[in-house]
C-alpha positions as CSV (number, residue, x, y, z in Angstrom):
1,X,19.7,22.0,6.7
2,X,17.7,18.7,7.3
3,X,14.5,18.5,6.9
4,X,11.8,18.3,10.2
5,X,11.4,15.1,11.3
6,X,7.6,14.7,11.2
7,X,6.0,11.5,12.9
8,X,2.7,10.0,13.4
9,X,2.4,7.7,16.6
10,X,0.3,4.5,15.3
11,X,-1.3,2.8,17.9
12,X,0.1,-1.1,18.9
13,X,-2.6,-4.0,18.6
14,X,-2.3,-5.1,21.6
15,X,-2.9,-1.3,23.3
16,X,0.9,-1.7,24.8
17,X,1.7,1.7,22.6
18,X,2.5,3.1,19.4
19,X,4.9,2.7,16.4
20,X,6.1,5.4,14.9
21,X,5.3,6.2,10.8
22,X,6.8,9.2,8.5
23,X,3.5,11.9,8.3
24,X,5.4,12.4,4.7
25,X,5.5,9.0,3.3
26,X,3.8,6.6,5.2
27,X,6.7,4.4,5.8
28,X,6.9,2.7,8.9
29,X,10.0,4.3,11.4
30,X,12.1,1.7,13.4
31,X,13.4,2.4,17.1
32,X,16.7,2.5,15.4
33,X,15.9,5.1,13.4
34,X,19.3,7.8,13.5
35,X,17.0,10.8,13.4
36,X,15.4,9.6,17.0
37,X,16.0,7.3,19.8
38,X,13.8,5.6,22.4
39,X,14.8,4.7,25.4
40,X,14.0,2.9,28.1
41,X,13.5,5.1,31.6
42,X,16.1,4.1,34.2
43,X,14.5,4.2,37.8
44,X,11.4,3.4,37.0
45,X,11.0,0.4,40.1
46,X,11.0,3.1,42.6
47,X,8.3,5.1,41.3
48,X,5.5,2.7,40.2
49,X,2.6,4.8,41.2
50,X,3.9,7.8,39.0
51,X,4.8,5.3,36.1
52,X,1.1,4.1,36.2
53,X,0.0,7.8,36.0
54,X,-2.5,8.5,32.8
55,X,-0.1,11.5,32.3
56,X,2.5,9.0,31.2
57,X,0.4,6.9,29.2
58,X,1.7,6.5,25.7
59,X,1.4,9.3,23.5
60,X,1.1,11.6,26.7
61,X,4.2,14.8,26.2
62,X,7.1,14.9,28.8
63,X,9.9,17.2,30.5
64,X,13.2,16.2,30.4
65,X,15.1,18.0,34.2
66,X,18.5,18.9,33.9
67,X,19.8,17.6,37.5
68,X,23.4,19.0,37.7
69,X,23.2,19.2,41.4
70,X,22.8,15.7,41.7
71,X,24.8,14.0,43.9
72,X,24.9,10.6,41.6
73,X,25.9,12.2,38.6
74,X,25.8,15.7,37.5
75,X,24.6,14.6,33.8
76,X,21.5,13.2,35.5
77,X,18.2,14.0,33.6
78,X,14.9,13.4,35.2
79,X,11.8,12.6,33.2
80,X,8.8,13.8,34.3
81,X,4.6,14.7,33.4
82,X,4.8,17.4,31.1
83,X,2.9,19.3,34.0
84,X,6.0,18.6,36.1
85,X,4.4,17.1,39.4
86,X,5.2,13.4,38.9
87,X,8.6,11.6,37.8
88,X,8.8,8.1,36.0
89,X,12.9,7.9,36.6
90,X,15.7,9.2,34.2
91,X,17.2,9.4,31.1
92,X,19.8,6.0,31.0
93,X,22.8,7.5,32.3
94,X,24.9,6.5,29.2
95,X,23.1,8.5,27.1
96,X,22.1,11.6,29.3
97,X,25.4,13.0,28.6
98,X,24.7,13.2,24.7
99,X,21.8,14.7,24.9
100,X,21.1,18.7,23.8
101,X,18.5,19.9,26.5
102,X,15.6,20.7,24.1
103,X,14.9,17.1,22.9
104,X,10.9,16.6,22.4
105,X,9.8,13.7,24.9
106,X,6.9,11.4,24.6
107,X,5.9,8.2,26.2
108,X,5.4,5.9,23.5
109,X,5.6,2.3,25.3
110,X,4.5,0.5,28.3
111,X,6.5,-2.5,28.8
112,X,4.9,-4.0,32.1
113,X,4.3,-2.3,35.1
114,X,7.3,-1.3,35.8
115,X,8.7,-0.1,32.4
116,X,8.2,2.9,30.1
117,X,9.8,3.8,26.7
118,X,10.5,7.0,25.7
119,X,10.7,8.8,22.2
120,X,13.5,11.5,22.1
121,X,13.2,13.4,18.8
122,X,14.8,16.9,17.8
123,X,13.7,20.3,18.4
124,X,11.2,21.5,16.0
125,X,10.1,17.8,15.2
126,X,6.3,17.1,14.9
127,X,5.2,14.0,16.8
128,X,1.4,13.6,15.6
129,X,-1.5,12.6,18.1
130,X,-1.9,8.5,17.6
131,X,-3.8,7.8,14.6
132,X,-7.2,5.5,15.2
């Protein structure tokens, strides 16, 4: 069994968002990391008022919708406020299909006004509130 993936969100200088460090060692954790993977929302130029929402401000928890009714593509995965009232867009279509379903979301990157990066990490994962 692997051990939990445990995470502290560092906050960016220039307030954009965080970086991610290992609560265990300290070490700074790169985007590439194999244990986790950020993406970047697709969709998000249709919904610009929900994207500029304080509930998706970096650091801020999200849900990840199953849509298999979807008439686009029946792997589509909306990503939405955690309190599930607002959606930013979707998981990138090439990788909604490799997903679980119980991924841990959390917006950790405003790129602009119209873009948002996501942190996908395991179930049972801590992600830890941004460090000051």
């Amino acid at each position: 069994m692997s051990e939990r993936l445990r995470l502290w969100l560092e906050r960016d200088r220039r307030g954009a968002g965080y970086h991610l460090r290992d609560a265990a060692t300290g070490e700074r954790v790169g985007w590439e990391d194999p244990r986790l993977r950020v993406i970047a929302v697709a969709g998000v130029s249709f919904r610009p008022e929900a994207v500029a929402d304080s509930s998706f401000d970096p650091g801020s928890r999200l849900a990840l919708v199953p849509e298999p009714d979807n008439e686009h593509d029946p792997n589509a995965v909306g990503i939405w406020n955690e309190q599930g009232t607002l959606q930013a867009g979707y998981v990138p279509r090439e990788v909604a299909p490799e997903l679980r379903g119980d991924e841990l979301a959390v917006s950790l990157w405003r790129a602009g006004a119209e873009g948002l990066r996501v942190l996908l990490v395991p179930p049972g994962s801590w992600v830890g509130q941004p460090r000051r």
